[in-house]
C-alpha positions in Angstrom: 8.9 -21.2 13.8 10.5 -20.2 16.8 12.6 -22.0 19.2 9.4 -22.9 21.7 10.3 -21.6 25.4 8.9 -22.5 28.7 9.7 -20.4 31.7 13.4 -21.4 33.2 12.7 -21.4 36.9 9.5 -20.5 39.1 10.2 -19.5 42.1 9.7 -21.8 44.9 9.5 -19.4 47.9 7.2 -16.6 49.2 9.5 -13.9 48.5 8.3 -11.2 46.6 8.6 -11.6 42.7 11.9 -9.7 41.4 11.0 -6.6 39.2 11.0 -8.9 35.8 8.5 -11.3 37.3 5.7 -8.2 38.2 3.9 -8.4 34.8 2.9 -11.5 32.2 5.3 -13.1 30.7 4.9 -14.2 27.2 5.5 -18.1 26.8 5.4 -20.2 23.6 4.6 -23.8 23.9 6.4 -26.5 21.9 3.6 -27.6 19.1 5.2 -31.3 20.7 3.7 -30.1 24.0 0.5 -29.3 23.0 -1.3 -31.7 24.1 0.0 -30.9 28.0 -1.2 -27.6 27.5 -4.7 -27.8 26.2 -6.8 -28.6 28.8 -5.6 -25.6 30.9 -6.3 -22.9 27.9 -9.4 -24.9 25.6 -11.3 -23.2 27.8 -10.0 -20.2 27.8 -9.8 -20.2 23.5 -12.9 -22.0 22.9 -15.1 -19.0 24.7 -12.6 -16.6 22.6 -13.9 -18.8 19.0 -17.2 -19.2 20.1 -17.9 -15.3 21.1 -16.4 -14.1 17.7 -17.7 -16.7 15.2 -14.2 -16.9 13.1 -12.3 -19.7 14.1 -13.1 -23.4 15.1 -11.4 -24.6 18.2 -10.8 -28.3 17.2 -9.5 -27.1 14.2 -7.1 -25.0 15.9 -6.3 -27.7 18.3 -5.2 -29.8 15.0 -3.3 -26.9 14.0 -1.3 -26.5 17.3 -0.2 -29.9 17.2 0.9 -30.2 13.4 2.7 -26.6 14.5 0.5 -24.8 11.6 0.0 -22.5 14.6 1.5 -21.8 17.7 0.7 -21.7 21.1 1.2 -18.0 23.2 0.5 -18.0 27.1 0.3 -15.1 29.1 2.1 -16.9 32.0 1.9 -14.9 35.7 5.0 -16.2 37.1 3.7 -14.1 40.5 1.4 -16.7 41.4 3.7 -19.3 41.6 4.2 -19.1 45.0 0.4 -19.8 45.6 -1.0 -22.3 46.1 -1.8 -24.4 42.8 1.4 -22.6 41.1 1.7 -20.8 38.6 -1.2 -19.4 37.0 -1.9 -19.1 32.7 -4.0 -15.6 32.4 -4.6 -16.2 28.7 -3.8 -17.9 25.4 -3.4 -16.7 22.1 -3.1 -18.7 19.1 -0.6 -17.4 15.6 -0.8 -18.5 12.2 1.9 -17.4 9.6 -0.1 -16.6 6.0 0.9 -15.3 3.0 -1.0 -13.4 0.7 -0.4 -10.9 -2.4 3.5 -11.2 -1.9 3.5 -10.3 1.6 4.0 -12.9 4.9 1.9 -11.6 7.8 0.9 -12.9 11.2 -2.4 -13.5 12.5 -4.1 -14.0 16.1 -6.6 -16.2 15.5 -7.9 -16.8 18.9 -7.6 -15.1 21.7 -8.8 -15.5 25.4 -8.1 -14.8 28.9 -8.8 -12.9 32.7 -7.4 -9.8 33.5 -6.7 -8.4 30.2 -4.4 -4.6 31.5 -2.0 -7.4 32.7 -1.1 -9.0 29.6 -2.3 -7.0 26.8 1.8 -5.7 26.5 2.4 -9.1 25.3 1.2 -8.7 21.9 5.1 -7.1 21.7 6.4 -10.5 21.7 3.8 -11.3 19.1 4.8 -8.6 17.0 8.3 -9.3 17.4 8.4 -13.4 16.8 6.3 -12.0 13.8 9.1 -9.6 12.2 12.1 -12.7 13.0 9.7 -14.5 11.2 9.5 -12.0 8.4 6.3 -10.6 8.4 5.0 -7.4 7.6 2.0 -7.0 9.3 0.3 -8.3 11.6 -3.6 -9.4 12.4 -6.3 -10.2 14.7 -9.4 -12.2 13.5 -11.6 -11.2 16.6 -14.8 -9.0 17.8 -15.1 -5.2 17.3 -13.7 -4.6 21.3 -10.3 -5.6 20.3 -10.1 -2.3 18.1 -10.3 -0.3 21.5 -7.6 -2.9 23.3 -5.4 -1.9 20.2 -5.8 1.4 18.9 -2.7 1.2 17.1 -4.1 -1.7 14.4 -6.5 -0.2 12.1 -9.9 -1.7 10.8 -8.8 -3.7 7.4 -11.7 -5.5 6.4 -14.9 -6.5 7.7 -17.0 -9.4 7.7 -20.4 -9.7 6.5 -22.6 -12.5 7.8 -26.3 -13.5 6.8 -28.2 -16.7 9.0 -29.7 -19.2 5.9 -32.9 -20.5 6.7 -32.2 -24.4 5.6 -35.7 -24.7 4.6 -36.2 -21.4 2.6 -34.3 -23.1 -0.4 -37.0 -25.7 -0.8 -39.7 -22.5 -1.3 -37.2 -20.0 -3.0 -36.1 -19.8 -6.3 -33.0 -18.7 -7.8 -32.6 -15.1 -8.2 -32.1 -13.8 -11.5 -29.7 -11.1 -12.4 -31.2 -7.5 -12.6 -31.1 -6.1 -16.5 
């Protein structure tokens, strides 16, 4: 896991942001922390979950605070000399897997405003990712994000069918074809 960063100073004045301050920065909250940042970004992850049907956001929640995933803002360290501060764009959430002898890194959730501002960020992603040993790298998500990133490639797909709970009162088992 990595070493959990906040930003080190926000700027306190109205002078204009330096030339590192222009874009996003990414920030990853301590799983300890958690709980200070959730109410700012549930909102923001539990549209992301509900739009794309893969994830559950309590679940996730659970996750972020046992650090079974981590935490990702898009923090806009220009707007911290606005009033109300500093402003979270969006929030990402990582899980480290394992499968068929290779570690990879997945974005299970992902939500946000303004998305040309801090779509770079999936760098630091990728990078934590690689310290972290990974060899790939993932996003559980809707079709759109294929045209956000045109450098991941379509691995799998899923394949969903509605059950009606009361057709398995009237239907019968089906029997293998012979």
């Amino acid at each position: 896991m990595p070493s959990p960063t906040a930003p080190s100073s926000i700027p306190s004045t109205a002078e204009p942001p330096s030339v590192l301050q222009r874009e996003c920065q990414a920030v990853c909250v301590d799983p300890a922390r958690v709980h200070d940042a959730w109410p700012l970004v549930a909102p923001l992850i539990r549209r992301a979950v509900e739009r794309g049907g893969l994830a559950d956001a309590d679940q996730l929640e659970r996750d972020l605070c046992t650090g079974a995933a981590l935490l990702w803002l898009a923090w806009d360290p220009r707007s911290a000399a606005e009033p109300g501060g500093a402003r979270i764009e969006a929030a990402a959430v990582t899980q480290l897997d394992a499968a068929n002898g290779q570690k990879f890194c997945t974005i299970a959730a992902c939500g946000g405003r303004g998305l040309k501002r801090w779509r770079v960020l999936i760098g630091a992603l990728e990078r934590f990712a690689r310290e972290e040993g990974c060899t790939r790298m993932r996003i559980y998500g809707r079709r759109g994000w294929a045209r956000v990133f045109p450098d991941y490639r379509l691995h799998s797909i899923v394949l969903e069918k509605e059950l009606d709970p009361w057709a398995a009162v009237h239907d019968r088992p089906s029997r293998p074809a012979r």
